[in-house]
C-alpha positions as CSV (number, residue, x, y, z in Angstrom):
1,X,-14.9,-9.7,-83.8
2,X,-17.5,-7.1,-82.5
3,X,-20.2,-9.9,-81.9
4,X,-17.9,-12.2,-80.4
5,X,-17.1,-9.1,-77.9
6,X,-20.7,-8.5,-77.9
7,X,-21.6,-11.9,-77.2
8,X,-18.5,-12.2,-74.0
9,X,-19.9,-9.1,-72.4
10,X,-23.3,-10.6,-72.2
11,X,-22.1,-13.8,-70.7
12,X,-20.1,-12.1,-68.2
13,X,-22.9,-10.2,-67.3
14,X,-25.5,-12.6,-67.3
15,X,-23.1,-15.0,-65.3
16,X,-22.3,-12.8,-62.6
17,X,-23.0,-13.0,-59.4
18,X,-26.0,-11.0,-58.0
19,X,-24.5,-8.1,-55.7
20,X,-26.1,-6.3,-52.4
21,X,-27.6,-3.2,-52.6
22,X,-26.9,-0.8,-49.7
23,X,-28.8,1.8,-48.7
24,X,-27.9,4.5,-46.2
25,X,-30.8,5.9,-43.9
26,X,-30.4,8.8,-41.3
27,X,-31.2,7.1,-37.8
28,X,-32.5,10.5,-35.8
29,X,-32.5,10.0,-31.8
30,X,-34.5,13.1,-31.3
31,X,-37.6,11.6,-33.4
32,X,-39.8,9.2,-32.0
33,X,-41.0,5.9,-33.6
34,X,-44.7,6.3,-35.4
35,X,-45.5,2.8,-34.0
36,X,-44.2,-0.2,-32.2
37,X,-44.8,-3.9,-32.2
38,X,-44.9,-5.6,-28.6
39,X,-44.3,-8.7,-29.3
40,X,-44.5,-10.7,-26.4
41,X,-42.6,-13.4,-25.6
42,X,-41.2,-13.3,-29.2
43,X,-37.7,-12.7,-29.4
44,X,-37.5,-10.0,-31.9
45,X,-38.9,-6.6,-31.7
46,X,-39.7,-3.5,-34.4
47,X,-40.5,-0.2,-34.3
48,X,-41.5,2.0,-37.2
49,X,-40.2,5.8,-37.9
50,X,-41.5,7.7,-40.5
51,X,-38.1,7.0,-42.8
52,X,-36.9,3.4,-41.7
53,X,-38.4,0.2,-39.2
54,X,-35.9,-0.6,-37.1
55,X,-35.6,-4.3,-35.5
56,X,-33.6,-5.4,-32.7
57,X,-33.9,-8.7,-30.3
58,X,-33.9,-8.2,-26.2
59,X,-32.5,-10.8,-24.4
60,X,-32.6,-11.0,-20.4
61,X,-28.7,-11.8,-18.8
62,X,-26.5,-11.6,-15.6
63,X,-24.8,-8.1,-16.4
64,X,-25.9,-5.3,-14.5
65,X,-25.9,-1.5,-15.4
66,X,-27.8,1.5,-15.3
67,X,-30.6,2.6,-17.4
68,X,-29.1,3.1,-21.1
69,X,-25.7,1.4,-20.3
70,X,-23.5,-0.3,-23.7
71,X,-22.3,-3.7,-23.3
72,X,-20.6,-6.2,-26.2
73,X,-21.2,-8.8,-24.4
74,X,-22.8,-10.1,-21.5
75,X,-23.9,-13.6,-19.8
76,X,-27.5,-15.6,-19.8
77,X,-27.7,-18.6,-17.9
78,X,-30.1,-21.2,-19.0
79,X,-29.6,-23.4,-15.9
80,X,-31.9,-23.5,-12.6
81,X,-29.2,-22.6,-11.1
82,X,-28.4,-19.3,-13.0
83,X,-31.2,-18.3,-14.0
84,X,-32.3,-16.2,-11.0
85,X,-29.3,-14.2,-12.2
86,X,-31.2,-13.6,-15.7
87,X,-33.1,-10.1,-14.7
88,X,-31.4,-7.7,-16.9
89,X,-33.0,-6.6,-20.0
90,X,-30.4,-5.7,-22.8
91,X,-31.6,-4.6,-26.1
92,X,-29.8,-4.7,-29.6
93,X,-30.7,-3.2,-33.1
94,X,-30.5,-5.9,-35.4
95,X,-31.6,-3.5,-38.7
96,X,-31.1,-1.6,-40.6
97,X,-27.1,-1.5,-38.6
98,X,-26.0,-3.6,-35.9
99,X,-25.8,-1.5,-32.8
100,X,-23.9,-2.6,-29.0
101,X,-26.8,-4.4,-26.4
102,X,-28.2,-1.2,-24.3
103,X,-29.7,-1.9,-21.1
104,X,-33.1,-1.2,-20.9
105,X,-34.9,-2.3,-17.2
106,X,-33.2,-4.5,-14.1
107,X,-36.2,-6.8,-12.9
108,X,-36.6,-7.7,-9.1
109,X,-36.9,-11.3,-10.2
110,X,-35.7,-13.3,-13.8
111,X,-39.5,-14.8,-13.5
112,X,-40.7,-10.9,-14.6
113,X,-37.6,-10.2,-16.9
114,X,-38.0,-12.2,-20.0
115,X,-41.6,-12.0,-20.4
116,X,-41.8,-8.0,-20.7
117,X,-37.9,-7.3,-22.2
118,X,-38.9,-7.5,-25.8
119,X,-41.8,-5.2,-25.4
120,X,-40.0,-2.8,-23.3
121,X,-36.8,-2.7,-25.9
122,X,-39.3,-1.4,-28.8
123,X,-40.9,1.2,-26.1
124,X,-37.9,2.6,-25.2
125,X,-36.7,3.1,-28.8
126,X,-39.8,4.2,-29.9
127,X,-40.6,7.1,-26.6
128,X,-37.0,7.5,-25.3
129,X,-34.0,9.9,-26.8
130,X,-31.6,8.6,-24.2
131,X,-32.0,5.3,-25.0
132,X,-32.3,6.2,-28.9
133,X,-29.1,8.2,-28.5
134,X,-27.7,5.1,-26.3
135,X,-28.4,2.6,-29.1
136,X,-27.8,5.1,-32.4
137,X,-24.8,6.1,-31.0
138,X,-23.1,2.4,-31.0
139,X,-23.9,1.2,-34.2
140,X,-21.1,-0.5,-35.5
141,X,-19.8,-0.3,-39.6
């Protein structure tokens, strides 16, 4: 009886399904990132703190705000026609939590927004406590 036990518990386990690990880390808006990767016209961005890399994506859309403004949601247009409207550079942390998009620069034209948004997404994270606090702050669970 024991080994058939025996042998049931090492099925089950050997048969289960592989689980997540989660790991909490402290996101601190007062400290500055250690480094930051500008990566061009890339769509994602990352910038390293000395306990966690966070990575995010910046995307250039119609909504317009102030420096640091939260937004859910917003428009991009991918038409000729809307695209002018495209100047807006919102920001979103990706990992290690998902945070709301935080506006980070309005461009005078959409032709200068999408080149520069990822690379100024990782600066302000990495050289700015408002927009730290902005982003930390909306991190969804």
């Amino acid at each position: 009886m024991k080994k058939l036990l025996f042998l049931t518990a090492t099925c089950a386990i050997l048969t289960a399904p592989a689980t997540a690990v989660q790991q909490c880390v402290a996101l601190d808006a007062s400290v500055n990132g250690t480094s930051y990767v500008n990566p061009g016209s890339k769509a994602e961005w990352s910038v390293t703190f000395p306990n966690v890399t966070v990575r995010g994506i910046g995307v250039c859309g119609s909504k317009s705000g102030s420096y640091k403004d939260l937004s859910d949601s917003f428009t991009t247009y991918d038409s000729a026609a809307g695209f002018a409207n495209n100047r807006y550079c919102w920001c979103k942390m990706i990992s290690p939590a998902v945070s709301s998009w935080v506006l980070a620069f309005a461009a005078d034209d959409a032709d200068y927004c999408a080149p520069g948004c990822n690379g100024d997404c990782a600066s302000a994270v990495s050289n700015s406590s408002t927009f730290r606090s902005a982003m930390f702050g909306s991190i969804s669970n």
